[in-house]
Every structure is written in structure tokens, then in C-alpha cells.
SEBA-563298 format. One record per residue (C-alpha): residue in three letters; x, y, z. Coordinates in Angstrom, 2 decimals, decimal comma, m for minus. Layout:
BEGIN
+------+---------+---------+---------+
| rest |       u |       v |       w |
+------+---------+---------+---------+
|  ALA |       X |       Y |       Z |
...
+------+---------+---------+---------+
This chain:
BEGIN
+------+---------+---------+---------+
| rest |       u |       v |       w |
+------+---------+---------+---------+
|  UNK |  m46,54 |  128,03 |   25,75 |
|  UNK |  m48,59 |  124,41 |   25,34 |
|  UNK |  m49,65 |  124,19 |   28,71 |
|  UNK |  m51,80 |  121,14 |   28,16 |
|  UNK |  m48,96 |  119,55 |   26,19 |
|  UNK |  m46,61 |  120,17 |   28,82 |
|  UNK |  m49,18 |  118,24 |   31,17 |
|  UNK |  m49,21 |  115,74 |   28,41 |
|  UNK |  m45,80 |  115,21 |   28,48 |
|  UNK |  m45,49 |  114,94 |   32,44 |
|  UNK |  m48,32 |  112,74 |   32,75 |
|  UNK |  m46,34 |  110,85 |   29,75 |
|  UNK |  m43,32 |  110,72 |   31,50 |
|  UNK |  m44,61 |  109,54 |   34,74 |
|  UNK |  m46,12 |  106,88 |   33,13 |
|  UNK |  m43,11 |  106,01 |   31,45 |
|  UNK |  m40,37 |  106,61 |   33,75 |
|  UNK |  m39,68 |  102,89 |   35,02 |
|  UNK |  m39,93 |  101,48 |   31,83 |
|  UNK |  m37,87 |  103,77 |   30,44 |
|  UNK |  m34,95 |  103,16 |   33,01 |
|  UNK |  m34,98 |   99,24 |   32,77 |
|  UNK |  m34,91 |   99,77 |   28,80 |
|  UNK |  m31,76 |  102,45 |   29,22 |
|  UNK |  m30,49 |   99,63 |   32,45 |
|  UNK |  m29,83 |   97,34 |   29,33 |
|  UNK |  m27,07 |   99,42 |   28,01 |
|  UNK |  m24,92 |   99,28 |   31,63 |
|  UNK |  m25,33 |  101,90 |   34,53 |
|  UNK |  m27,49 |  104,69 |   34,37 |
|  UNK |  m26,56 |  108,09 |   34,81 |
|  UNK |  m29,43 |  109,59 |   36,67 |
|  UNK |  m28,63 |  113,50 |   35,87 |
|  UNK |  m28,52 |  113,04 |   31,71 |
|  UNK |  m31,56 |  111,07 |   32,14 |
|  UNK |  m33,26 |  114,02 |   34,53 |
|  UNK |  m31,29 |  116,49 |   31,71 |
|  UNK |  m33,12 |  114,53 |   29,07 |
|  UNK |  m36,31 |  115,06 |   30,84 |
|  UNK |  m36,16 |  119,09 |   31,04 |
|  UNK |  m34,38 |  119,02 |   27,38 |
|  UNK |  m37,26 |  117,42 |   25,92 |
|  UNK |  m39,67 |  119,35 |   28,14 |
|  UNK |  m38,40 |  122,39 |   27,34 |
|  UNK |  m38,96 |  121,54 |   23,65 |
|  UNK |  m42,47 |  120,45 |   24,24 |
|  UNK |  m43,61 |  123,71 |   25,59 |
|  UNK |  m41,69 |  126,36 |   23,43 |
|  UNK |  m41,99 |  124,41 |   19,94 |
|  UNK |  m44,51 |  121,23 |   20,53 |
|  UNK |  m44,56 |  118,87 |   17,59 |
|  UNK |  m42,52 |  116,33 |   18,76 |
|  UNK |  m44,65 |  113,14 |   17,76 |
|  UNK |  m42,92 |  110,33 |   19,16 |
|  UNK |  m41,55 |  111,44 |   22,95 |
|  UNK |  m39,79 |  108,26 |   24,05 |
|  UNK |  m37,61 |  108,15 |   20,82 |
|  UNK |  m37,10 |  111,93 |   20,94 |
|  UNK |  m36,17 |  111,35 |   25,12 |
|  UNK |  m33,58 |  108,35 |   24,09 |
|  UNK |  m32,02 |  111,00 |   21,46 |
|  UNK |  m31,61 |  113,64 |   23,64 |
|  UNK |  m29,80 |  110,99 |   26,69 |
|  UNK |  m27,85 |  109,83 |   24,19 |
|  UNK |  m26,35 |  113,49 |   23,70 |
|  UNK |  m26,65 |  114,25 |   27,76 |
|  UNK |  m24,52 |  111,52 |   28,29 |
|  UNK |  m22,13 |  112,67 |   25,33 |
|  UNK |  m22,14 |  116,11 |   26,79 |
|  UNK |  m21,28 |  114,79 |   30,11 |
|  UNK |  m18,65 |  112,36 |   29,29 |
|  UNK |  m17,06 |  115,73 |   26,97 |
|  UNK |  m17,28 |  118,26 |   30,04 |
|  UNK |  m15,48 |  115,42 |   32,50 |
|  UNK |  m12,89 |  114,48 |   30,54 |
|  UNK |  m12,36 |  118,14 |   29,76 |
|  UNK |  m11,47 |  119,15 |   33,68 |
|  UNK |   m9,67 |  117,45 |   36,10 |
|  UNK |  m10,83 |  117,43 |   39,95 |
|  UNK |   m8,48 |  116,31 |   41,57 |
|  UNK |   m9,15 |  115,27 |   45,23 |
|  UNK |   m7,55 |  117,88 |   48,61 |
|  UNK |   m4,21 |  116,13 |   47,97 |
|  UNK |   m3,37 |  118,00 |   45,18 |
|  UNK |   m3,55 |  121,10 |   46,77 |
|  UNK |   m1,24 |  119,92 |   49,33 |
|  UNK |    1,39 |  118,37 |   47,25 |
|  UNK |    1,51 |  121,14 |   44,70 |
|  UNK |    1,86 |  123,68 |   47,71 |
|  UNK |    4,85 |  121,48 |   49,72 |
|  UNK |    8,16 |  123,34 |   49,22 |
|  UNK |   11,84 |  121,21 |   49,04 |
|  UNK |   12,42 |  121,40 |   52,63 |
|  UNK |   15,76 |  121,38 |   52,02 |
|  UNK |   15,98 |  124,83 |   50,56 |
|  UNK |   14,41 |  126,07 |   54,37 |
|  UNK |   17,43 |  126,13 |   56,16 |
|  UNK |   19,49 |  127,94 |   53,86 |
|  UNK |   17,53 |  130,43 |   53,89 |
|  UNK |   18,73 |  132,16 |   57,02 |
|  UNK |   17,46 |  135,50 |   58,33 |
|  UNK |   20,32 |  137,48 |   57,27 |
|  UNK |   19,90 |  136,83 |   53,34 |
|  UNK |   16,60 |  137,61 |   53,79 |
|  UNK |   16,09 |  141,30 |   51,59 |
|  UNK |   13,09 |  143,49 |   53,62 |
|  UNK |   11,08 |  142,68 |   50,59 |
|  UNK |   11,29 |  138,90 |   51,52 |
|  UNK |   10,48 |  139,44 |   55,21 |
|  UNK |    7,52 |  141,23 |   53,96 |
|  UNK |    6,42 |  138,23 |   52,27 |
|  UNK |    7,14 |  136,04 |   55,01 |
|  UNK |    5,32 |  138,24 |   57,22 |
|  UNK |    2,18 |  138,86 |   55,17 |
|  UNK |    2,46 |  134,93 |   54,61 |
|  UNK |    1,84 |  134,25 |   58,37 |
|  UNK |   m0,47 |  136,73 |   59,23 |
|  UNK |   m2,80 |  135,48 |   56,59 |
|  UNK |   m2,35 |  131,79 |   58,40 |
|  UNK |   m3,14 |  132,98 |   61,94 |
|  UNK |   m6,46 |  135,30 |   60,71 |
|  UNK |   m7,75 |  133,01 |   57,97 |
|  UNK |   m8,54 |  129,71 |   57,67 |
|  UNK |   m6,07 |  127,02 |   56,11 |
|  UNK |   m8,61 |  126,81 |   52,78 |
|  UNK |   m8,24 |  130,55 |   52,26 |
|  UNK |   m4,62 |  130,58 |   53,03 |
|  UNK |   m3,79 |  128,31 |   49,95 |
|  UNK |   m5,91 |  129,36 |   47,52 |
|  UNK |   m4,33 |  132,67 |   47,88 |
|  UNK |   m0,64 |  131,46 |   48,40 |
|  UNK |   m1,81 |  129,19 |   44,60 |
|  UNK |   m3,04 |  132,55 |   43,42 |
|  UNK |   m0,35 |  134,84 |   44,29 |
|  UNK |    3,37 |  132,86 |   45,54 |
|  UNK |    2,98 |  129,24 |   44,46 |
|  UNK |    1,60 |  128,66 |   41,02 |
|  UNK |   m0,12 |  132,02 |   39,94 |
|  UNK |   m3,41 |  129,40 |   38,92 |
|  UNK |   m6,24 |  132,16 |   38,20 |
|  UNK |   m9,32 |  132,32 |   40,46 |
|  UNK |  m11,18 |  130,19 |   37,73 |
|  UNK |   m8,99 |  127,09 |   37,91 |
|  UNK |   m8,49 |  127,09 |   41,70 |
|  UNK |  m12,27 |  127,65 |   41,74 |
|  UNK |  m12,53 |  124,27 |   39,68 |
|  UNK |  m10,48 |  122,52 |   41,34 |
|  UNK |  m12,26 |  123,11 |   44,93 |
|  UNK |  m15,58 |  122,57 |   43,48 |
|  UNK |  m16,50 |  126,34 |   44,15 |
|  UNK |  m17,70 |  129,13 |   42,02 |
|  UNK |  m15,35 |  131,52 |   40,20 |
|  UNK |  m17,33 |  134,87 |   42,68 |
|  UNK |  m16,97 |  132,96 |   45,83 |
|  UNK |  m12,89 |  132,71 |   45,32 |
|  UNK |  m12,60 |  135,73 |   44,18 |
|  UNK |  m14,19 |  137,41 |   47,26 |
|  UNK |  m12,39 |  135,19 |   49,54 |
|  UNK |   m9,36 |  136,41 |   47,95 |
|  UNK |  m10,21 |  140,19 |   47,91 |
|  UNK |  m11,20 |  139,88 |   51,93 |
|  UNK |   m7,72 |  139,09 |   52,49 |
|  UNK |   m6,56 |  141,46 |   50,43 |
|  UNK |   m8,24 |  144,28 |   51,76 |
|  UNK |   m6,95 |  143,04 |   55,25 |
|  UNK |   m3,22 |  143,01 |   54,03 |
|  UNK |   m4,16 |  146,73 |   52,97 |
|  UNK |   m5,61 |  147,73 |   56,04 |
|  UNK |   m2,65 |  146,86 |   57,83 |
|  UNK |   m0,69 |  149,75 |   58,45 |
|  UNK |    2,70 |  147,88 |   59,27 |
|  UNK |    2,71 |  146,52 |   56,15 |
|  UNK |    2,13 |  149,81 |   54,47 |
|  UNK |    4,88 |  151,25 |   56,59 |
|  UNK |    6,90 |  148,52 |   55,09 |
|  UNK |    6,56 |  148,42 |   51,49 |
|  UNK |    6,94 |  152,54 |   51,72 |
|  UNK |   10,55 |  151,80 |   53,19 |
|  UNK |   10,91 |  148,99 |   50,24 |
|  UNK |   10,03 |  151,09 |   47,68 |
|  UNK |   12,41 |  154,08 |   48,41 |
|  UNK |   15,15 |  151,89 |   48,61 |
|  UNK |   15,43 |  151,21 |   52,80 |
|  UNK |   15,19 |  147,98 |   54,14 |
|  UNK |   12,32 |  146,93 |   56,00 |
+------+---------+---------+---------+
């Protein structure tokens, strides 16, 4: 490592930094993280390889393909805002009332069941990202993840704490024995 070009480069850059921006402003708005990207890009290159000879023009290069990268990524996934969550979850409401108790199997007042005991000891956020896991639109942890701006892990233990309740629950273990040798629940 090229500790003293490193220090070059930072004392460059500090130097530089305004000027750079009202050169880049000419082009329209910029986009502060490709041009703090750009910075540790061509850092990065300065103290593993060195031998970059002309920084600035090497720094507008490696914008240019930050804001390339960006623009690819965005337009590759789709964040849609807490609306879409609820509209994709809303069921025709005018199914509700035909579906009476009596047609109900024990299998589907098992479901209903485990559906509102995971509303009254969870929160509303946990509560749809497992009814979009498991009921609604069987999205995987990764795309529901995406969508709520989370990481993949932290949906996926959300998810397994409420599964682990549902398991603890001896009722519903009761139940789903009686299910599954043919009785109804």
C-alpha cells in the first residue's frame, strides 16, 4: 500500500472537490453518492495499484460509470412506495360473505385462526410480509425484503419468529394432528 500516494490523492481531492462539482454541475444535477463512489473507486486504485497519472480525468471516468451503474441497478428494481403492499394484499370483498362458517373445512379455520393470532401478537409490518410470503403472493424473502427497503436476514428472522410461535402453540398442533388423520378441526 502507497501510503503517501493515498495522502497525495486526499490532499488532491480536497483541493479539488469544488471545482470538480461546478465542472460535473455543467452536465445537470449531481448525484452526490457516484461522485463519493468515484472518490473511493479511484482511491482504492491509488493505493493497491498507483500509477494513475492524471487523477481528475481518471475521477470523471470512473463517475461516468458510477452513474451508469446506478442508473442500471434502479431501473433494474422497483420500490414501490407502502401502497403497494396494501393494494396487492386487499382481497374482493365480495367473496367475504360467501364464505360462511359452515363451508369452512377445519383446515381453513386453521388458517383463519393462525391468520389472526399472528395480527393480535405481531405487528401489522410482520403480519404482511408473512401473509405475502406464505397466503397472498408466495414473493420470496428476497423480493419482499426489496421492496421494504430491508435486508434479505432481517425478513427472514422476522418470519422464522413467527413461525416458531405458530409452532409453539399447542392448539394449533392439536389441530393440524386432527387435520391430518382425516377429523375436522
Amino acid at each position: 500500500m502507497a501510503t503517501k500516494d493515498v495522502k497525495d490523492f486526499n490532499e488532491w481531492f480536497g483541493r479539488s472537490y469544488a471545482r470538480m462539482k461546478e465542472r460535473l454541475s455543467i452536465y445537470g444535477k449531481i448525484d452526490e453518492d457516484a461522485f463519493h463512489d468515484a472518490y473511493l473507486a479511484v482511491r482504492k486504485q491509488v493505493m493497491f495499484s498507483g500509477g494513475i497519472e492524471d487523477w481528475e480525468s481518471y475521477f470523471f471516468g470512473c463517475y461516468r460509470r458510477m452513474l451508469q451503474t446506478g442508473t442500471r441497478d434502479s431501473s433494474r428494481y422497483d420500490f414501490p412506495g407502502n401502497e403497494y403492499f396494501v393494494k396487492l394484499g386487499k382481497t374482493d370483498d365480495a367473496e367475504e360473505p360467501e364464505k360462511r362458517e359452515e363451508v369452512l373445512t377445519g383446515c381453513d379455520r386453521l388458517v383463519r385462526d393462525i391468520q389472526n393470532f399472528l395480527r393480535r401478537h405481531f405487528s401489522y409490518e410482520d403480519y404482511r410480509i408473512f401473509m405475502l410470503r406464505f397466503y397472498e403472493t408466495g414473493s420470496s424473502f428476497r423480493t419482499i425484503a426489496r421492496h421494504m427497503g430491508e435486508k434479505t436476514s432481517a425478513v427472514t428472522r422476522r418470519v422464522q419468529a413467527m413461525m416458531e410461535s405458530l409452532r409453539a402453540n399447542r392448539k394449533f398442533i392439536a389441530r393440524r394432528r386432527l387435520i391430518m388423520a382425516g377429523e375436522s378441526a
